[in-house]
C-alpha positions in Angstrom: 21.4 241.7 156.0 21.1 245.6 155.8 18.4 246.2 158.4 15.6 248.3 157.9 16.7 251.4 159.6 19.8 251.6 157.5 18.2 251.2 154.4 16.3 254.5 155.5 19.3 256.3 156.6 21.2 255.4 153.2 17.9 256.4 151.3 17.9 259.8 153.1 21.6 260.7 151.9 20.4 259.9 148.1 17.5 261.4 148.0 17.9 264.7 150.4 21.9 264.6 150.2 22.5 267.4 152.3 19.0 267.5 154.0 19.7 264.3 156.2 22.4 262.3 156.7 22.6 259.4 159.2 19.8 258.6 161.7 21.9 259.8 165.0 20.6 258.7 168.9 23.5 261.5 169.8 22.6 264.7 167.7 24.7 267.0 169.7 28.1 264.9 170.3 28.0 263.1 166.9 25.9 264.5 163.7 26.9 261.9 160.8 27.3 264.8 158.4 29.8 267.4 158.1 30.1 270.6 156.0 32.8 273.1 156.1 31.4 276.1 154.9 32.9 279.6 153.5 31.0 282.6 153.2 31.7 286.1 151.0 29.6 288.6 151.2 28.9 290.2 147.9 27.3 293.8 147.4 28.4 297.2 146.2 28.5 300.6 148.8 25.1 300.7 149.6 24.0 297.3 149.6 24.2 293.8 150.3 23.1 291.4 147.2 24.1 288.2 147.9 26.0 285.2 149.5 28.7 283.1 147.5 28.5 279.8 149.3 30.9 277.1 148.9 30.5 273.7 151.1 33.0 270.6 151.5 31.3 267.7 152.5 33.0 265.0 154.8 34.3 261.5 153.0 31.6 259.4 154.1 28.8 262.0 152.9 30.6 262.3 149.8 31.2 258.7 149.3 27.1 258.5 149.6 26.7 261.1 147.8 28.4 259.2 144.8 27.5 255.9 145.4 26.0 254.1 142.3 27.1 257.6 140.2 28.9 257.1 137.0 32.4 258.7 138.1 34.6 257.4 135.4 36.8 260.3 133.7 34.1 260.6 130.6 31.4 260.6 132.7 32.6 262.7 135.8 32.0 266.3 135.0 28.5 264.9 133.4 27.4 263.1 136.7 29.1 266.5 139.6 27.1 268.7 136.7 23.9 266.5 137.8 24.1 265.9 141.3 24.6 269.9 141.9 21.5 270.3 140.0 19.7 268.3 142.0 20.8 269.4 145.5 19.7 273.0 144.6 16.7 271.8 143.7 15.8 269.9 146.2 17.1 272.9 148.8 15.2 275.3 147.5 11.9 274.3 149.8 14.8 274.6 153.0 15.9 277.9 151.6 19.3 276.4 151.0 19.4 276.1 154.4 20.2 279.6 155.3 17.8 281.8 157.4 19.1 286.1 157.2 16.9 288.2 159.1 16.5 292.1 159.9 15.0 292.5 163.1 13.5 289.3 163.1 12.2 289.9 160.1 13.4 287.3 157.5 15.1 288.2 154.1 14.0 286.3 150.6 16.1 285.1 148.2 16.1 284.4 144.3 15.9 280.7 143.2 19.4 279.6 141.9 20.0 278.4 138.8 23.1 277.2 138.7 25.5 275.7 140.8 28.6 273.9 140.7 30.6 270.5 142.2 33.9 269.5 142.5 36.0 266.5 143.9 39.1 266.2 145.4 41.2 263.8 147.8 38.0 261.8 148.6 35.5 265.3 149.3 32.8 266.6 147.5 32.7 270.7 147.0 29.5 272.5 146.3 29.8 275.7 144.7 26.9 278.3 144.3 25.6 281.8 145.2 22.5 283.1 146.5 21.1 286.4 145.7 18.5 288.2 147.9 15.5 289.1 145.9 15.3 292.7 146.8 19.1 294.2 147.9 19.3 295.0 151.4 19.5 298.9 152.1 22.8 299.8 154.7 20.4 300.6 157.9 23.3 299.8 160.9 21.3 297.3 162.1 22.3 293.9 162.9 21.9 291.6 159.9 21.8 288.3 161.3 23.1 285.2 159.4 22.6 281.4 160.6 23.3 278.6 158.3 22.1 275.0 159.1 20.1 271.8 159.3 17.2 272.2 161.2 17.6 268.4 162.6 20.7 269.0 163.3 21.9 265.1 161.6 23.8 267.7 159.5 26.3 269.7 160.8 27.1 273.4 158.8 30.1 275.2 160.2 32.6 278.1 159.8 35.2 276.9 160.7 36.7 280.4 161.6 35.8 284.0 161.3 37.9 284.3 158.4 35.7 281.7 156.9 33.0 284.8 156.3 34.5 287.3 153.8 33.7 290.8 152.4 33.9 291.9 149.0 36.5 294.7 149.0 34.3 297.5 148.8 32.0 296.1 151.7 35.1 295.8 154.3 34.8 299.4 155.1 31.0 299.5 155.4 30.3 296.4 157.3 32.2 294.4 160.2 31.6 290.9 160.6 30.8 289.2 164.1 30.7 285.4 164.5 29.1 284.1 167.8 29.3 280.3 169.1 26.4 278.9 169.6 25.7 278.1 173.8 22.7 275.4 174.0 21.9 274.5 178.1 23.1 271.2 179.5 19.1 270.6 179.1 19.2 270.6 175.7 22.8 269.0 174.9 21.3 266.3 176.9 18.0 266.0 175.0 20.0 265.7 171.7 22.2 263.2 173.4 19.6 260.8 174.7 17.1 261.2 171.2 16.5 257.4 170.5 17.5 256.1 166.9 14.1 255.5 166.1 13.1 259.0 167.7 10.9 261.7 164.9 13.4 264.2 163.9 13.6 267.0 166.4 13.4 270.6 164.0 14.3 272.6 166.6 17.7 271.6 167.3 19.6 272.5 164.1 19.0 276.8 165.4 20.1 275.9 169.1 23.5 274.3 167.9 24.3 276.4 165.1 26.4 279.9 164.8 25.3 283.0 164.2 27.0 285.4 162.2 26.0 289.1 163.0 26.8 291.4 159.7 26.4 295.2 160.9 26.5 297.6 157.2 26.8 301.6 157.2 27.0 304.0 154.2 
């Protein structure tokens, strides 16, 4: 019998996809969701406009995510065409999960519209762009960039610099600088000992995520 705390955990994945994942007593050392994330930068020589996103999700998250889907070869580009859909949607009250601030001073985006997934050796690929609702004025100062789950049961990464591209007419403007996140032993060792029946802790996702510092100058 499927006890009650699983059924939880599984109806999390459905119904937030890529807000929650699995329940986790070790947040730190083992978040049951992984996306690979890369990053371009889009803009022009003045300004930054936007972020084209694209995020591979793990096997297990993907096999979740598909679970009771209709993914027979008539019905696949149907069902990846509806479940994109619905993750924007239901990221849009997270702010797609991406915080970009100016001073501390935090940056708003446009809703998005459209969005696209794909499926290949067993992971899922979510395709889609985000467009800041006013562009963002070269100013030399530090733009700062973090991208995560604010439980942390989800883990976001670059896997690399390189993972964080400019548009060719932004690489001379702008230079990219991607810092590692460095929580205290305190605070691996809170996320390590969180209990599985524990209240989500929504401060944990900022200490353990990178930081990606975009500097632009006419």
């Amino acid at each position: 019998m499927i006890s009650s705390v699983k059924c939880t955990q599984i109806l999390h994945v459905k119904i937030l996809i890529v807000l929650m994942s699995f329940m986790s007593y070790s947040a730190w050392a083992h978040p049951h969701s992984w996306i690979d994330m890369k990053t371009q930068v889009l803009g022009n020589n003045h300004t930054v406009t936007g972020f084209n996103m694209q995020w591979t999700f793990d096997r297990m998250t993907t096999a979740y995510l598909f679970d009771g889907e209709d993914m027979s070869p008539s019905h696949q580009k149907q069902t990846l065409n509806k479940i994109a859909i619905s993750v924007l949607e239901k990221m849009i009250k997270s702010h797609y999960f991406t915080n970009v601030t100016d001073n501390g001073k935090n940056i708003s985006f446009q809703p998005i519209d459209t969005g696209k997934l794909t499926t290949d050796k067993g992971k899922a690929t979510l395709y889609f762009i985000i467009m800041l609702k006013k562009p963002y004025q070269f100013n030399n100062n530090k733009l700062k960039i973090q991208v995560f789950d604010p439980t942390y049961y989800v883990d976001i990464t670059w896997n690399s610099q390189h993972e964080f591209e400019l548009t060719k007419n932004l690489k001379s403007h702008c230079n990219v600088q991607l810092i590692k996140p460095h929580p205290t032993l305190a605070q691996i060792n809170r996320a390590m000992t969180l209990p599985i029946d524990e209240n989500p802790d929504y401060q944990l996702g900022q200490i353990f995520t990178q930081t990606v510092n975009l500097t632009c100058q006419s």
